[in-house]
PDB file of N, H, CA, C and O in Angstrom:
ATOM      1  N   UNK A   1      23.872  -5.737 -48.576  1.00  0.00           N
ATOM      2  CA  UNK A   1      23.070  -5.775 -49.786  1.00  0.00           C
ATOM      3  C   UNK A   1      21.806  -4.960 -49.567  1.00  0.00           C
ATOM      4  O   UNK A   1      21.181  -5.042 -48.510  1.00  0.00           O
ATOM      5  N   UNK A   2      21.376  -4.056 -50.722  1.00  0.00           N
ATOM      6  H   UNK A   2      21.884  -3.990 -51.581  1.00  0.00           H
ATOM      7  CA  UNK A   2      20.568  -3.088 -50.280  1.00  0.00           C
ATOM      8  C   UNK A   2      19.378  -3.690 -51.545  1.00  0.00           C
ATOM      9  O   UNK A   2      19.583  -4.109 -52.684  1.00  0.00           O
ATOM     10  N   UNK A   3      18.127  -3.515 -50.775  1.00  0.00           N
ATOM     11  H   UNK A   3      17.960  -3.175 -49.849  1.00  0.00           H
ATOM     12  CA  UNK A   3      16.784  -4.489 -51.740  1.00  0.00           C
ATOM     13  C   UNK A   3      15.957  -3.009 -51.913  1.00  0.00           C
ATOM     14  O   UNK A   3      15.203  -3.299 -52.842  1.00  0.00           O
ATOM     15  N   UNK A   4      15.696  -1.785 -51.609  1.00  0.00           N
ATOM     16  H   UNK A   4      16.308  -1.550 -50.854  1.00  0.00           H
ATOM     17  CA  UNK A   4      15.391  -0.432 -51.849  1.00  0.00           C
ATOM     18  C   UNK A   4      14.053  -0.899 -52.070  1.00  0.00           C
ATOM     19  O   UNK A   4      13.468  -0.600 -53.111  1.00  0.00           O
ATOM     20  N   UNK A   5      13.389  -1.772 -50.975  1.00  0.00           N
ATOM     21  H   UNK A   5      13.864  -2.015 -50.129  1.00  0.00           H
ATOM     22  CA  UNK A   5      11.988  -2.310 -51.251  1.00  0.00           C
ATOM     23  C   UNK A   5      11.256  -1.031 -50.048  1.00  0.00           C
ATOM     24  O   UNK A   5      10.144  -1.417 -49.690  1.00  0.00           O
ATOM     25  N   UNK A   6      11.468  -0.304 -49.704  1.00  0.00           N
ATOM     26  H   UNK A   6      12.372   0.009 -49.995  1.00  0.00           H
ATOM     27  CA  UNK A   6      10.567   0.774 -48.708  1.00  0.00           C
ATOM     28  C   UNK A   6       9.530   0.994 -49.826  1.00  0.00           C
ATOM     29  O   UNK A   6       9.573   0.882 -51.051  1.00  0.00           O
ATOM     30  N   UNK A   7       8.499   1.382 -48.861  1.00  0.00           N
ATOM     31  H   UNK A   7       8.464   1.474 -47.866  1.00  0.00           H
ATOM     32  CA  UNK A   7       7.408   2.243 -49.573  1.00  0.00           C
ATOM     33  C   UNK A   7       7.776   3.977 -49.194  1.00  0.00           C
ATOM     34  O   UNK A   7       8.493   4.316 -48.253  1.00  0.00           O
ATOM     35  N   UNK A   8       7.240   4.738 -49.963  1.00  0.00           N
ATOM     36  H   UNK A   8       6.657   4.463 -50.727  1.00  0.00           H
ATOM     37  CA  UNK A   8       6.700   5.788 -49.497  1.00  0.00           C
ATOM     38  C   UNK A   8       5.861   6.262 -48.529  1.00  0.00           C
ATOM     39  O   UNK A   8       5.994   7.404 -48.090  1.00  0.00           O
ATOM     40  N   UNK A   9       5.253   5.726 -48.256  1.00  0.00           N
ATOM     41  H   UNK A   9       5.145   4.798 -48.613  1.00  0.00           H
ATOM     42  CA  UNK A   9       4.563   5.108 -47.199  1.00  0.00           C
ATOM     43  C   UNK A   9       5.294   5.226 -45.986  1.00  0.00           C
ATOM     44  O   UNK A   9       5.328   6.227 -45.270  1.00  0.00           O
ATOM     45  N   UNK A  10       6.063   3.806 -45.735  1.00  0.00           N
ATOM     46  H   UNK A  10       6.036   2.992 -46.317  1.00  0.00           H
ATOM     47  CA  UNK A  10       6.883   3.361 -44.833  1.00  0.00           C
ATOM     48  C   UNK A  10       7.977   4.249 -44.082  1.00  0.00           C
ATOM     49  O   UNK A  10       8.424   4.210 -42.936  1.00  0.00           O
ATOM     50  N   UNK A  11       8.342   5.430 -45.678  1.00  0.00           N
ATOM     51  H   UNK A  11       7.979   5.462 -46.609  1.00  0.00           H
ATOM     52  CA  UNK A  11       9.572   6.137 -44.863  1.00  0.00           C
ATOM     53  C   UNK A  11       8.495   7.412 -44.271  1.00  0.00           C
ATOM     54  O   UNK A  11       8.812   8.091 -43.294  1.00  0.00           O
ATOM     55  N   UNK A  12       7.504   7.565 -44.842  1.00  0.00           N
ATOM     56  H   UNK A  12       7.246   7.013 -45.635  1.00  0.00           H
ATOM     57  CA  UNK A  12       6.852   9.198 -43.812  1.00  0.00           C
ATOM     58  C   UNK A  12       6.202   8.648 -42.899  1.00  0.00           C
ATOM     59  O   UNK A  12       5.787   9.508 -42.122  1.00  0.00           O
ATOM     60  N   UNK A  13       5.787   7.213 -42.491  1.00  0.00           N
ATOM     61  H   UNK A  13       6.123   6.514 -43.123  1.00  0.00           H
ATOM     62  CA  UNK A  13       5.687   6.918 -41.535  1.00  0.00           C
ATOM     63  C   UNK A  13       6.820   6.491 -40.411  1.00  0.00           C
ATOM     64  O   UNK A  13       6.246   5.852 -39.530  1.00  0.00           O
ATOM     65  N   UNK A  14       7.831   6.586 -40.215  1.00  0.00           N
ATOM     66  H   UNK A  14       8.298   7.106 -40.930  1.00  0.00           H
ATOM     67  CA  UNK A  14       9.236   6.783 -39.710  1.00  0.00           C
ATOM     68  C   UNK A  14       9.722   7.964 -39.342  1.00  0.00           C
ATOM     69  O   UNK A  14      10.335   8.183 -38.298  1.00  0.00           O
ATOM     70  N   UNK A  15       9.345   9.068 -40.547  1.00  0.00           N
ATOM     71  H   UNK A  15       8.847   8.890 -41.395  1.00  0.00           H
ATOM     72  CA  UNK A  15       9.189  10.545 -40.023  1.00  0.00           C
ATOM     73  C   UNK A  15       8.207  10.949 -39.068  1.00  0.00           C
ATOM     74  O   UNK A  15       8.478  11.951 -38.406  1.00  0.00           O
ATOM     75  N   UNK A  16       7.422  10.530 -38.920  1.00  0.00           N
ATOM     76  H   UNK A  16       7.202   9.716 -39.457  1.00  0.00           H
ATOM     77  CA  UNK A  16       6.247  10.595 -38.324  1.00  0.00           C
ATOM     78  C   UNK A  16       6.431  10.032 -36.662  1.00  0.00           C
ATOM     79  O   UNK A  16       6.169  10.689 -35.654  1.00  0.00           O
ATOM     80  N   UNK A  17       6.976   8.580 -36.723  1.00  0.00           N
ATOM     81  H   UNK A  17       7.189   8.046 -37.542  1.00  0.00           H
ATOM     82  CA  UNK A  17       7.935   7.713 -35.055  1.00  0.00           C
ATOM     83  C   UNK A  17       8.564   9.094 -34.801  1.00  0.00           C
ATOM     84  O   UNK A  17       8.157   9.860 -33.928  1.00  0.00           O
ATOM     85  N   UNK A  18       9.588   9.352 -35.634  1.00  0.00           N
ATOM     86  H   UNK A  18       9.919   8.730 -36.344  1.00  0.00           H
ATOM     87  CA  UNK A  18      10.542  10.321 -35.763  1.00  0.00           C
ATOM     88  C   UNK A  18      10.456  11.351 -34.878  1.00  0.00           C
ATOM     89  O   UNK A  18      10.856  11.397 -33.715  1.00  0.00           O
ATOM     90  N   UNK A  19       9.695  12.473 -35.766  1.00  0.00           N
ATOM     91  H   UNK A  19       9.370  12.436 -36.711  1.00  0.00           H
ATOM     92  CA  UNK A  19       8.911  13.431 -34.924  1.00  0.00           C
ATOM     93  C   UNK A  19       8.368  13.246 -33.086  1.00  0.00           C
ATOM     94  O   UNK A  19       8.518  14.011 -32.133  1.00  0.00           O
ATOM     95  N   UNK A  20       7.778  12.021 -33.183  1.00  0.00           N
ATOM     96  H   UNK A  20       7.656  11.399 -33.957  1.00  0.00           H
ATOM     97  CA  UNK A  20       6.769  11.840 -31.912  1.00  0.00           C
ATOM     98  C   UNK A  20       7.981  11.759 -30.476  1.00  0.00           C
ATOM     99  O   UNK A  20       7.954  12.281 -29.361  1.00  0.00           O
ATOM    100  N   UNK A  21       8.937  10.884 -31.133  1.00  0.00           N
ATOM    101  H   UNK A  21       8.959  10.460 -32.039  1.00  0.00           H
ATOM    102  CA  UNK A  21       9.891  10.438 -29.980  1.00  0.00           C
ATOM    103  C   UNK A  21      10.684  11.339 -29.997  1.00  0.00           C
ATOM    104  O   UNK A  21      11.344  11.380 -28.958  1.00  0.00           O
ATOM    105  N   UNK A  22      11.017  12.372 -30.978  1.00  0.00           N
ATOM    106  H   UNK A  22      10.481  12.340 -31.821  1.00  0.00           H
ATOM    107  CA  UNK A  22      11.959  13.518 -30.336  1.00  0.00           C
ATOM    108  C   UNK A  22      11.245  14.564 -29.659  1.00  0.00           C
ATOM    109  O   UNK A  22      11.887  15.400 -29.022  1.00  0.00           O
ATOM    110  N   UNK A  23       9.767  14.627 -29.733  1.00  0.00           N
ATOM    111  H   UNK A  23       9.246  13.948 -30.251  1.00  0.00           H
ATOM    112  CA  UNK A  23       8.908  15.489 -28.808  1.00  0.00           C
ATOM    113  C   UNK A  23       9.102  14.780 -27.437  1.00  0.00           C
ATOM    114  O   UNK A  23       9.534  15.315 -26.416  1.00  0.00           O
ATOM    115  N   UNK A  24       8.688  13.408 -27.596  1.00  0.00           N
ATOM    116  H   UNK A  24       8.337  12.974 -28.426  1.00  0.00           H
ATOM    117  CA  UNK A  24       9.030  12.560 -26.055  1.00  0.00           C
ATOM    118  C   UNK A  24      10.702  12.991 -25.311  1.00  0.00           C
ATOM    119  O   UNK A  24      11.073  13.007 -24.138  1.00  0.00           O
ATOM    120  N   UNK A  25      11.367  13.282 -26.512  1.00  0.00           N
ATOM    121  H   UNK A  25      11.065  13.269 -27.466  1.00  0.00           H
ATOM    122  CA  UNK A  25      12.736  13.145 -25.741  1.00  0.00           C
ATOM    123  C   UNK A  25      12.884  14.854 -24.879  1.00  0.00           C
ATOM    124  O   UNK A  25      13.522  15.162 -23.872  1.00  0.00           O
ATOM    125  N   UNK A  26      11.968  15.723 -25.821  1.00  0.00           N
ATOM    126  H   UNK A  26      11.449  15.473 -26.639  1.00  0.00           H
ATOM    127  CA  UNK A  26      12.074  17.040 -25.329  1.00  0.00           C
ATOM    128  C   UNK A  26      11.516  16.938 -23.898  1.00  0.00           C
ATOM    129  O   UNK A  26      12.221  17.114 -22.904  1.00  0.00           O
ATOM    130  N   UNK A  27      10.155  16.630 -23.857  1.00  0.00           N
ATOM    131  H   UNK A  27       9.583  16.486 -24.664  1.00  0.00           H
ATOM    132  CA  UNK A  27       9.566  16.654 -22.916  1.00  0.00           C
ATOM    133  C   UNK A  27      10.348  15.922 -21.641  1.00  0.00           C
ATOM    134  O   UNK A  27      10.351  16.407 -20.509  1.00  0.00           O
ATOM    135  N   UNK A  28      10.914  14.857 -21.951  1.00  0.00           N
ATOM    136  H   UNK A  28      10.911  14.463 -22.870  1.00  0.00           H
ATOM    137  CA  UNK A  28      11.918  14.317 -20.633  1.00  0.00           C
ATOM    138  C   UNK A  28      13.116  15.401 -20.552  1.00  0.00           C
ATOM    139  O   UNK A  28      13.621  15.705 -19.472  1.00  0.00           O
ATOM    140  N   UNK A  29      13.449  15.853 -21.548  1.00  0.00           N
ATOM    141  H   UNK A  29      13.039  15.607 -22.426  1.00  0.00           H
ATOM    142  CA  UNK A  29      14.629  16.997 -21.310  1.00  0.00           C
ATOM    143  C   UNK A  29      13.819  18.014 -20.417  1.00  0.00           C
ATOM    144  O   UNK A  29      14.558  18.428 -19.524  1.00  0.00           O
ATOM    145  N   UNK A  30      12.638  18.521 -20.354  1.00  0.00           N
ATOM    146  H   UNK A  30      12.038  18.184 -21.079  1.00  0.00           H
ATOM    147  CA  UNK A  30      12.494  19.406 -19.559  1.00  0.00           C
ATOM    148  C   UNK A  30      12.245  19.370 -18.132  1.00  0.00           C
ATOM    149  O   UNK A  30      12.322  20.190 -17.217  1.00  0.00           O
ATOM    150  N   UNK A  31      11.875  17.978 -18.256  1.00  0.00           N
ATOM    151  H   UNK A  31      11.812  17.312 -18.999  1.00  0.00           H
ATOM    152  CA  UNK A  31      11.364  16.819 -16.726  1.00  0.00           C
ATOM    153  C   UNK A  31      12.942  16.954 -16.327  1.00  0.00           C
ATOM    154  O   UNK A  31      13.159  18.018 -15.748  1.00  0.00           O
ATOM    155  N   UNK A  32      13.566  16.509 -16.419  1.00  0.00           N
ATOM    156  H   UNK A  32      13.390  15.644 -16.890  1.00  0.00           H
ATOM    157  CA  UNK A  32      14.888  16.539 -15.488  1.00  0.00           C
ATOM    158  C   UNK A  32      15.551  17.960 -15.260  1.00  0.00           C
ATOM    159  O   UNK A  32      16.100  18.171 -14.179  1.00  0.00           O
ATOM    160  N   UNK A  33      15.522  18.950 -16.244  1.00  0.00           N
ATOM    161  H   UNK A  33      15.076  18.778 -17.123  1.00  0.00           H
ATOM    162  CA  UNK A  33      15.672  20.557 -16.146  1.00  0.00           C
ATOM    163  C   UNK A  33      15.496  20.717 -14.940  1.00  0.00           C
ATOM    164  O   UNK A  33      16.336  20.998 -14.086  1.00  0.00           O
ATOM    165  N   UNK A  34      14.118  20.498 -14.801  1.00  0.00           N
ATOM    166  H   UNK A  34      13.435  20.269 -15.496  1.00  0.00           H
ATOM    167  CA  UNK A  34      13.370  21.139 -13.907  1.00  0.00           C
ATOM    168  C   UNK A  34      13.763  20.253 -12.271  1.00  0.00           C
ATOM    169  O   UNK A  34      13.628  20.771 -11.162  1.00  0.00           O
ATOM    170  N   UNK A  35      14.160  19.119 -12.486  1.00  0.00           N
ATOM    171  H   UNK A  35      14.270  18.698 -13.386  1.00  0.00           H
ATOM    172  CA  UNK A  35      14.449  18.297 -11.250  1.00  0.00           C
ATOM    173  C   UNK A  35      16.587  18.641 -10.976  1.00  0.00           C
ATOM    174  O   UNK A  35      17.278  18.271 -10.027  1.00  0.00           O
ATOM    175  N   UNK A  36      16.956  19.333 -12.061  1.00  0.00           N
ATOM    176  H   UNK A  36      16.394  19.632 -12.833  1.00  0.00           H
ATOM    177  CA  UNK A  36      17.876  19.641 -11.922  1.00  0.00           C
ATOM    178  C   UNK A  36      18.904  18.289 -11.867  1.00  0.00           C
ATOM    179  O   UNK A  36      19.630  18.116 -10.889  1.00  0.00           O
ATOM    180  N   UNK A  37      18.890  17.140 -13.267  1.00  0.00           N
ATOM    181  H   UNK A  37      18.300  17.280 -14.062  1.00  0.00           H
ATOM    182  CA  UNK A  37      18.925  15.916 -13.404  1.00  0.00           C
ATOM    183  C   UNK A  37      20.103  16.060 -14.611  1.00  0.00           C
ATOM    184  O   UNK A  37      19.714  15.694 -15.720  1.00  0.00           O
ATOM    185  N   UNK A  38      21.594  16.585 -14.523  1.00  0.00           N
ATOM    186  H   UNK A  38      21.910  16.883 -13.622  1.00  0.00           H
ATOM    187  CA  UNK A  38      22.154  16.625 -15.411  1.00  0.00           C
ATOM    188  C   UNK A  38      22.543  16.226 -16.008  1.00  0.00           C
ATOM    189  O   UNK A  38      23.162  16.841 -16.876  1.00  0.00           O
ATOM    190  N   UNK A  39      22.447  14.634 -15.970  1.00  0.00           N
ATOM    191  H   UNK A  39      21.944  14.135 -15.265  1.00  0.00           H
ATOM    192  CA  UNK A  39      22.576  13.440 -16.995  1.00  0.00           C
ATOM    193  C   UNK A  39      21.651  12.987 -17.460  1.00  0.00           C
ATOM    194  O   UNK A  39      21.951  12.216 -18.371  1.00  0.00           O
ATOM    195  N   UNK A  40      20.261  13.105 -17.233  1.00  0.00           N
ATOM    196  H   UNK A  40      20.017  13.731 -16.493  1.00  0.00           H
ATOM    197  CA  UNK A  40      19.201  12.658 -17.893  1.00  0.00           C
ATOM    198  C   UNK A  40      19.111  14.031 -18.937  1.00  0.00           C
ATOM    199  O   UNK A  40      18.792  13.750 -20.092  1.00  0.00           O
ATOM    200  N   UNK A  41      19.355  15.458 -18.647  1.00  0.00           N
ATOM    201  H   UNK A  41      19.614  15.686 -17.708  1.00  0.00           H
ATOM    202  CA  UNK A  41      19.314  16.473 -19.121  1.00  0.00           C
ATOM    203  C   UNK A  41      20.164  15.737 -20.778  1.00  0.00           C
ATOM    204  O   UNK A  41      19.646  15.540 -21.877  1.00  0.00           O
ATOM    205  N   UNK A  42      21.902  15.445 -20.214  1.00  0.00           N
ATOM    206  H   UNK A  42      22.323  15.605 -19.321  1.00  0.00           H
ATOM    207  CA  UNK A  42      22.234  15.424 -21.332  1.00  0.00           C
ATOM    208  C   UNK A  42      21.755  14.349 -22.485  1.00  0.00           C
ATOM    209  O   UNK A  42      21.747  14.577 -23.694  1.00  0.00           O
ATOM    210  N   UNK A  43      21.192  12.614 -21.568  1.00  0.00           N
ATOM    211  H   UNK A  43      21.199  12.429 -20.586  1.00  0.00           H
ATOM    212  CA  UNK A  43      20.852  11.861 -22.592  1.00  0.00           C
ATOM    213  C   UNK A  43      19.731  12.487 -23.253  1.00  0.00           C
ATOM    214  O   UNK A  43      19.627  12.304 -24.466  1.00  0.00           O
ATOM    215  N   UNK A  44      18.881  13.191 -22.657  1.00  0.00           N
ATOM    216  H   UNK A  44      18.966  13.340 -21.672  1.00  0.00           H
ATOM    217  CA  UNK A  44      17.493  13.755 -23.830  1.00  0.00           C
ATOM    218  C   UNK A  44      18.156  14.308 -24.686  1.00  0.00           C
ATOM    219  O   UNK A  44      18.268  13.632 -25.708  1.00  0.00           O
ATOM    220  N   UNK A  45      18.898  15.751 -24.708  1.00  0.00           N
ATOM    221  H   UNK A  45      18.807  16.301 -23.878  1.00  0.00           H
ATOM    222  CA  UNK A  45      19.136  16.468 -25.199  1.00  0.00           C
ATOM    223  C   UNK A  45      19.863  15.552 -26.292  1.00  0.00           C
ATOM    224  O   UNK A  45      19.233  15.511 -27.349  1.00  0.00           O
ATOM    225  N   UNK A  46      21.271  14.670 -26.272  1.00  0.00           N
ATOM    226  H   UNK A  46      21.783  14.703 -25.414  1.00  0.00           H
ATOM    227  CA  UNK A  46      21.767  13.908 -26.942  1.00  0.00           C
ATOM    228  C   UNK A  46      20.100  13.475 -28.336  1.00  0.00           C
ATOM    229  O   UNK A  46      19.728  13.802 -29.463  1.00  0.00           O
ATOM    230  N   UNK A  47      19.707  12.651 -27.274  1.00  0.00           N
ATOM    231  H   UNK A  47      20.009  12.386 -26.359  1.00  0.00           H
ATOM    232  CA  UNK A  47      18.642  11.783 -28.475  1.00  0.00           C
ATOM    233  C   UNK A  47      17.829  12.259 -29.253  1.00  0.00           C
ATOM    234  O   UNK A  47      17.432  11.715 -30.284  1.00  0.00           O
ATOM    235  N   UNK A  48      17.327  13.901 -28.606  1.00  0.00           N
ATOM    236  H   UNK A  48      17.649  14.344 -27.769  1.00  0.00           H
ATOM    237  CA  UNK A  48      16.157  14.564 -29.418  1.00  0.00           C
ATOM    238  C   UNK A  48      17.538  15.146 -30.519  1.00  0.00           C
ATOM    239  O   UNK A  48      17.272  15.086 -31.719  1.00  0.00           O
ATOM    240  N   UNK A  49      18.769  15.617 -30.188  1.00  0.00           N
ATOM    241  H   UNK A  49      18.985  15.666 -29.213  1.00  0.00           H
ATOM    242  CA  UNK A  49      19.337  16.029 -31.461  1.00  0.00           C
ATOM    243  C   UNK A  49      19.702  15.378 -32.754  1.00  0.00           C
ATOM    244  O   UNK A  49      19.850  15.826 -33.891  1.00  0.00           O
ATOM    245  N   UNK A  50      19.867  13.425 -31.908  1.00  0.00           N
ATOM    246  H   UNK A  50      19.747  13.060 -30.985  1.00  0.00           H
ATOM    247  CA  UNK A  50      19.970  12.365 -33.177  1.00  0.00           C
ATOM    248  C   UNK A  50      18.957  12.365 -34.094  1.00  0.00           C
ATOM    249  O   UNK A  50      19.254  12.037 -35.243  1.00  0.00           O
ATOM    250  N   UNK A  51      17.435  12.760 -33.757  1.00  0.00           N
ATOM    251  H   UNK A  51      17.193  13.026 -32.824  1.00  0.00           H
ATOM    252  CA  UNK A  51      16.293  12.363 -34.109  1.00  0.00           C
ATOM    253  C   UNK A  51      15.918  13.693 -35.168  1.00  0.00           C
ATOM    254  O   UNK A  51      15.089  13.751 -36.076  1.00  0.00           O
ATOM    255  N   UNK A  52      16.911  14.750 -34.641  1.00  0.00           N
ATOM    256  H   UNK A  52      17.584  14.703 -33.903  1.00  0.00           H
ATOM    257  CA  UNK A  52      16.725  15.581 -35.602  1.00  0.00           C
ATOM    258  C   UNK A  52      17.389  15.392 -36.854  1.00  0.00           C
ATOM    259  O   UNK A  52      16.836  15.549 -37.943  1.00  0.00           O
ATOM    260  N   UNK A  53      18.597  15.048 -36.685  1.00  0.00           N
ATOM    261  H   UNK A  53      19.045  14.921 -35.801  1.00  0.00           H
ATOM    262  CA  UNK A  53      19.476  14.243 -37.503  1.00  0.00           C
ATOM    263  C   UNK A  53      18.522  13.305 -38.770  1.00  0.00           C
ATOM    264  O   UNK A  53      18.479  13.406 -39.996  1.00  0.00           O
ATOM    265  N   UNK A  54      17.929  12.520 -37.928  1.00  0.00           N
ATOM    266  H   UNK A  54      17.964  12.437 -36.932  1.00  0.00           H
ATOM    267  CA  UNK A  54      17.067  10.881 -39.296  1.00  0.00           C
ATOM    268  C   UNK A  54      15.820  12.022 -39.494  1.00  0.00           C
ATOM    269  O   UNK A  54      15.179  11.809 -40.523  1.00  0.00           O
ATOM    270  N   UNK A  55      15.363  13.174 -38.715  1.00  0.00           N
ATOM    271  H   UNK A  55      15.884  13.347 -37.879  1.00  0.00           H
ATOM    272  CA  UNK A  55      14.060  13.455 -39.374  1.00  0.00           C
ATOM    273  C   UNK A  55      14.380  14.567 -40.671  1.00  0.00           C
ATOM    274  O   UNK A  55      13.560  15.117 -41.407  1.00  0.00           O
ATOM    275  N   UNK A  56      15.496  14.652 -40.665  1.00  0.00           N
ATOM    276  H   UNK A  56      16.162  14.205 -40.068  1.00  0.00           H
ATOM    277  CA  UNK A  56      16.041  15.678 -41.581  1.00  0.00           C
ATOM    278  C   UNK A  56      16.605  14.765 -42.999  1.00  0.00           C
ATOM    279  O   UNK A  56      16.292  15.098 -44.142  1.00  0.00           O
ATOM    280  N   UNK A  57      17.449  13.619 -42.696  1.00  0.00           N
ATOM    281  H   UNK A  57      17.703  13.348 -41.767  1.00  0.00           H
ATOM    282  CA  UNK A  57      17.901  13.090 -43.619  1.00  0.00           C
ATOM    283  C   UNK A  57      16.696  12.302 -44.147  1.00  0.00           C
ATOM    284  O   UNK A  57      17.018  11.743 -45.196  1.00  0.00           O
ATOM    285  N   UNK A  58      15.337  12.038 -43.779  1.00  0.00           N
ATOM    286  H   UNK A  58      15.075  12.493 -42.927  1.00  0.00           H
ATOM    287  CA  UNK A  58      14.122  11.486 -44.397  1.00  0.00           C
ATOM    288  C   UNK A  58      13.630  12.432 -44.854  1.00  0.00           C
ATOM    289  O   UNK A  58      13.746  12.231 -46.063  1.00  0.00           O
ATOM    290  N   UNK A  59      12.969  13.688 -44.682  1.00  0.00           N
ATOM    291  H   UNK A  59      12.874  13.851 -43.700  1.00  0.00           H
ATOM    292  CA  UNK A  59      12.807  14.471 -45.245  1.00  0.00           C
ATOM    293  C   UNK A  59      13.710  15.012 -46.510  1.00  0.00           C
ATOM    294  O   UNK A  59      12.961  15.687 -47.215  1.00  0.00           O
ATOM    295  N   UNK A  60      14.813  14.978 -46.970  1.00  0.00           N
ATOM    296  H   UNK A  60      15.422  14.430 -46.397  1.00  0.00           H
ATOM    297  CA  UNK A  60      15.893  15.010 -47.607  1.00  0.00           C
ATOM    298  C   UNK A  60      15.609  13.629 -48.796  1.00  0.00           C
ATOM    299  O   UNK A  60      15.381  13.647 -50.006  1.00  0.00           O
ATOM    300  N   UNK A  61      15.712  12.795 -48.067  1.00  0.00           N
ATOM    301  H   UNK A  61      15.897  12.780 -47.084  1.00  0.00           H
ATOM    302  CA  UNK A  61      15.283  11.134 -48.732  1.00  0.00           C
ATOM    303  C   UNK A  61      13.952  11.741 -49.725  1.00  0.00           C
ATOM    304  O   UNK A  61      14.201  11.913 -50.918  1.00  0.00           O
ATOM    305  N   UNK A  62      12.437  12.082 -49.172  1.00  0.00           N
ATOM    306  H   UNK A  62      12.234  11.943 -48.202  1.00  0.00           H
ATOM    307  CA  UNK A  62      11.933  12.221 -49.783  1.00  0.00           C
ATOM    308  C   UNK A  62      11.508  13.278 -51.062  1.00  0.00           C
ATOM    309  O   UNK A  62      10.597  13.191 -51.886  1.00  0.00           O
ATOM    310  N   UNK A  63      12.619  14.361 -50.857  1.00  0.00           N
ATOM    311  H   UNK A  63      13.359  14.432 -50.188  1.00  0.00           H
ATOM    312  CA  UNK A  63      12.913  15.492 -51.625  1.00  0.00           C
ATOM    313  C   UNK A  63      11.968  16.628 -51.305  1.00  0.00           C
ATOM    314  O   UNK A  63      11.591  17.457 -52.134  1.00  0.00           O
ATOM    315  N   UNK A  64      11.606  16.593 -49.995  1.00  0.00           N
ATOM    316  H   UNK A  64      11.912  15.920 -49.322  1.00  0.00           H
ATOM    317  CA  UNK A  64      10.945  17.925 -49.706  1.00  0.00           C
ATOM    318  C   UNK A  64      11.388  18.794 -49.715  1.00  0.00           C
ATOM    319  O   UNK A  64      12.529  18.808 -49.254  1.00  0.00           O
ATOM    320  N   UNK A  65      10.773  20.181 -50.265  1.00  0.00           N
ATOM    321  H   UNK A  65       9.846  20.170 -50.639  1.00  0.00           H
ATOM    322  CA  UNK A  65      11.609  21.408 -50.844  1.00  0.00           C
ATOM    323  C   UNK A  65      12.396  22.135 -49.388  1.00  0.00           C
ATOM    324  O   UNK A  65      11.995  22.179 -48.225  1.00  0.00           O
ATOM    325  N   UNK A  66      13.491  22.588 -49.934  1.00  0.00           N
ATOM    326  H   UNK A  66      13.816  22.553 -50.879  1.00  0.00           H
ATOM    327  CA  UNK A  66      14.067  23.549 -49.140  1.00  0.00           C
ATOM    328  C   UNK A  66      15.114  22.803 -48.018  1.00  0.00           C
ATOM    329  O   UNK A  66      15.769  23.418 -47.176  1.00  0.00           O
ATOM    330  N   UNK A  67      15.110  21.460 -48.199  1.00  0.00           N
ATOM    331  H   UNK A  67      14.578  20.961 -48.883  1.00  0.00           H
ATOM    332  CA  UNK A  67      16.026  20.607 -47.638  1.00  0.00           C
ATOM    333  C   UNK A  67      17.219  20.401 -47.454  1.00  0.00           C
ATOM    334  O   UNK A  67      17.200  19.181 -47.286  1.00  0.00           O
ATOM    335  N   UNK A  68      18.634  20.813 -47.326  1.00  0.00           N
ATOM    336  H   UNK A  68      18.650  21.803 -47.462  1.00  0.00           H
ATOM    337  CA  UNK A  68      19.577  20.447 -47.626  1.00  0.00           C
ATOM    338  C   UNK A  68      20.107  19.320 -47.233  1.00  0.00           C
ATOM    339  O   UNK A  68      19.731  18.634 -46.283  1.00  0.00           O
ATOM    340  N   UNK A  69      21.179  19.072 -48.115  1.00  0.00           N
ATOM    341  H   UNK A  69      21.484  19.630 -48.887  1.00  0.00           H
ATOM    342  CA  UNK A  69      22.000  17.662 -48.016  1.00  0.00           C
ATOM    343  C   UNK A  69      21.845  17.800 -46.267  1.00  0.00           C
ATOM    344  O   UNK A  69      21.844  18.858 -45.637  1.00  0.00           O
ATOM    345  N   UNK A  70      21.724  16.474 -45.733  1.00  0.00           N
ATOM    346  H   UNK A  70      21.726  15.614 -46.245  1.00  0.00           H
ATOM    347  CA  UNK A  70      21.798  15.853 -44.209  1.00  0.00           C
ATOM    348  C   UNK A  70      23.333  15.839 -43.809  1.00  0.00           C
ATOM    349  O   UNK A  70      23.598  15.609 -42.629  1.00  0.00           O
ATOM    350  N   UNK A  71      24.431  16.084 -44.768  1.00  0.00           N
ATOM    351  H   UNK A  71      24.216  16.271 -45.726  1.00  0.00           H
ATOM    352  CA  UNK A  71      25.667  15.945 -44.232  1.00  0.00           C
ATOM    353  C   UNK A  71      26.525  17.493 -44.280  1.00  0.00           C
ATOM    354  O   UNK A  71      27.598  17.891 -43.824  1.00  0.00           O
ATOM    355  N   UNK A  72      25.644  17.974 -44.924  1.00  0.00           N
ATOM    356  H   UNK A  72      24.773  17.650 -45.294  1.00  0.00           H
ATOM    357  CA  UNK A  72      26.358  19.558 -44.899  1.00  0.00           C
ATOM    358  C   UNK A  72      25.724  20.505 -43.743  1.00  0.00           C
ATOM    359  O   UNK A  72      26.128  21.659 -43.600  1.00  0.00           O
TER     360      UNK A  72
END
């Protein structure tokens, strides 16, 4: 059951988590690069690409120009 009680607010602040923790995830992607850590390599890489994923489909959510559909 969906109550569509978010604020506006609430979802660019999510974009915002969003953003911060896929910079965090980069920055550990480059920390293990560099330690030559090829499974920590792939979980960053994995998570900063999910995060691109929700920061795209929120941006999309909020109808910022130039957006396309999140599934195409």
């Amino acid at each position: 059951m969906r109550t569509y009680d978010r604020t506006w607010d609430e979802i660019d602040e999510m974009l915002e988590q969003a953003r911060l923790k896929r910079r965090e995830w980069s920055i550990h992607f480059e920390r293990a690069k560099k330690i030559n850590n090829a499974q920590a390599m792939k979980d960053a890489a994995r998570n900063a690409k999910a995060l691109e994923g929700v920061e795209k489909t929120l941006r999309w959510v909020m109808g910022e120009a130039g957006v396309d559909h999140p599934l195409h």
